[in-house]
C-alpha positions in Angstrom: -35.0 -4.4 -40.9 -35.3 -8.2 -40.5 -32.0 -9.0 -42.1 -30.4 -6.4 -39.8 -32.0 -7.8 -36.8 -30.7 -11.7 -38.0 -26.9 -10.5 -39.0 -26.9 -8.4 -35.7 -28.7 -11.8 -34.1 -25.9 -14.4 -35.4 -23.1 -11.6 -34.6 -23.6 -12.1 -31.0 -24.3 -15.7 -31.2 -21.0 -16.3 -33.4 -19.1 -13.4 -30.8 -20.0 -15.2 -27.5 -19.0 -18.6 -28.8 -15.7 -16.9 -29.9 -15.1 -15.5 -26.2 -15.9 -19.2 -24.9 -13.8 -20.8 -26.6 -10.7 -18.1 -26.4 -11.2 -19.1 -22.1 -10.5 -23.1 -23.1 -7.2 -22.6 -21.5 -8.3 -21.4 -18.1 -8.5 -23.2 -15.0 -12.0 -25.1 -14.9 -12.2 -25.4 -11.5 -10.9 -21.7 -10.0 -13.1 -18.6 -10.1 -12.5 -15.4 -9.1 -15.6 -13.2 -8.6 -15.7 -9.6 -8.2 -18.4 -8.9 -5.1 -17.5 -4.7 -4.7 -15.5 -2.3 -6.0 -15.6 1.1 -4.4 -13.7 4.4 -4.4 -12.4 5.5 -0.8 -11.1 8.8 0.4 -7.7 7.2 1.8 -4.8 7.8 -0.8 -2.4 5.0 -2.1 1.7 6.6 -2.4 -0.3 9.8 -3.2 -3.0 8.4 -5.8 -7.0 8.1 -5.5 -7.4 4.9 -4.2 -10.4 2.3 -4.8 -10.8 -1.1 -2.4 -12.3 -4.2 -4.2 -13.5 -7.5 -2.5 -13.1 -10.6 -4.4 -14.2 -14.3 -3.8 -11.4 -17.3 -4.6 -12.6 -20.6 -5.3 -10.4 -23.4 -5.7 -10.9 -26.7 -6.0 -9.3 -29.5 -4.5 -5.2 -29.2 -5.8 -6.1 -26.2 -7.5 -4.2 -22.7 -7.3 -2.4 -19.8 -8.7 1.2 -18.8 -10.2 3.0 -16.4 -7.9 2.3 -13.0 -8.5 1.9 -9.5 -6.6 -0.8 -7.1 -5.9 -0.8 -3.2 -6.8 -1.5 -2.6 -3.1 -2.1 -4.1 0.1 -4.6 -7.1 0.4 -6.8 -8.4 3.6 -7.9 -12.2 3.5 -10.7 -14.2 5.2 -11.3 -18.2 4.6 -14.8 -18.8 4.3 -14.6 -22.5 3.9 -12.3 -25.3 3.2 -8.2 -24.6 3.6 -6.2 -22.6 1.8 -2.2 -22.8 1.8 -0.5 -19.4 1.4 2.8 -17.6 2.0 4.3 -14.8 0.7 8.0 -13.6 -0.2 10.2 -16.1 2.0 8.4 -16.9 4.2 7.1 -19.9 5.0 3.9 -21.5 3.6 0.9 -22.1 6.1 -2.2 -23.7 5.9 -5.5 -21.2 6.7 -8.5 -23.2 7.8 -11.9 -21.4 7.5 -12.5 -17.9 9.8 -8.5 -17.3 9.6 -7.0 -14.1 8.3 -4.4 -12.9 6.1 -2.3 -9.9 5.6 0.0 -8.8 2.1 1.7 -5.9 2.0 1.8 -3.6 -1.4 3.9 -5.1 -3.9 4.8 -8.8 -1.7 5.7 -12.0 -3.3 2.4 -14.0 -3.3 4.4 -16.9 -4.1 1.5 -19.9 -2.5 -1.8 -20.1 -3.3 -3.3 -23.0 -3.4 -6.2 -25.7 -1.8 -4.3 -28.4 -0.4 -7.0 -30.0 0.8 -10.2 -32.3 -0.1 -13.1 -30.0 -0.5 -13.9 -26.7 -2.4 -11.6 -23.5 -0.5 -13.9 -19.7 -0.6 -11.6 -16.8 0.1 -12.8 -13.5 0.4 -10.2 -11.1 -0.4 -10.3 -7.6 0.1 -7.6 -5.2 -2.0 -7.1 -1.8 -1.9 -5.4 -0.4 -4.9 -5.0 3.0 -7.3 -7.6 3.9 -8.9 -6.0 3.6 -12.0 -4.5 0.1 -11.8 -5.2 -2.0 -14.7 -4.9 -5.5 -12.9 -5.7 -6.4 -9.3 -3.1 -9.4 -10.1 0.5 -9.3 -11.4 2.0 -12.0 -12.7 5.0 -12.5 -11.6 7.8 -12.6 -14.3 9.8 -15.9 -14.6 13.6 -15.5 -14.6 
């Protein structure tokens, strides 16, 4: 029983420091936190439909690669300034209690702190139930 409870032991101390150091090559200083996800009655194209709110924090120069979202997405800048633009259209700078809008399936091409402090985004997405990834790379060409 002890020598069950000490391979079992080092099997999640060995496991965690395996999942630590397969994430060496994220971003340090960008984190993405999930703060609700909930199903909703409104359908997507036809499909159950769930709406989850995320927080963004980037660092000063930090951001993302473009990508897309599986359905539309509402934005709020908490703190700091965040530069965004999607498809063509031109980048803009959001200082903190501005708003976003992306519609389903947009370019997301810009996102990015430009500034000197730490940038919070609350992001709120609404997407089928069934999507795998609230974020889509996009492909490179």
């Amino acid at each position: 029983m002890l020598r069950t409870a000490l391979v079992l032991g080092a099997g999640i101390v060995l496991g965690t420091g395996g999942i630590n150091a397969a994430r060496h090559d994220e971003p340090k200083h960008t984190s993405v936190k999930v703060l609700a996800a909930r199903d909703i009655t409104e359908k997507l194209d036809g499909k159950e439909a769930k709406a989850t709110a995320v927080e963004v924090t980037l660092e000063p120069g930090q951001g993302s690669a473009p990508h897309r979202h599986p359905g539309p997405a509402f934005g709020y800048v908490l703190e700091g300034e965040y530069e965004w633009a999607i498809d063509d259209q031109p980048a803009k700078i959001l200082k903190a209690g501005e708003t976003f809008y992306e519609p389903v399936g947009c370019l997301h091409r810009v996102s990015k702190n430009p500034g000197k402090v730490k940038t919070r985004v609350l992001a709120w997405v609404l997407h089928p139930r069934d999507a795998k990834d609230l974020v889509v790379p996009e492909s490179k060409k």
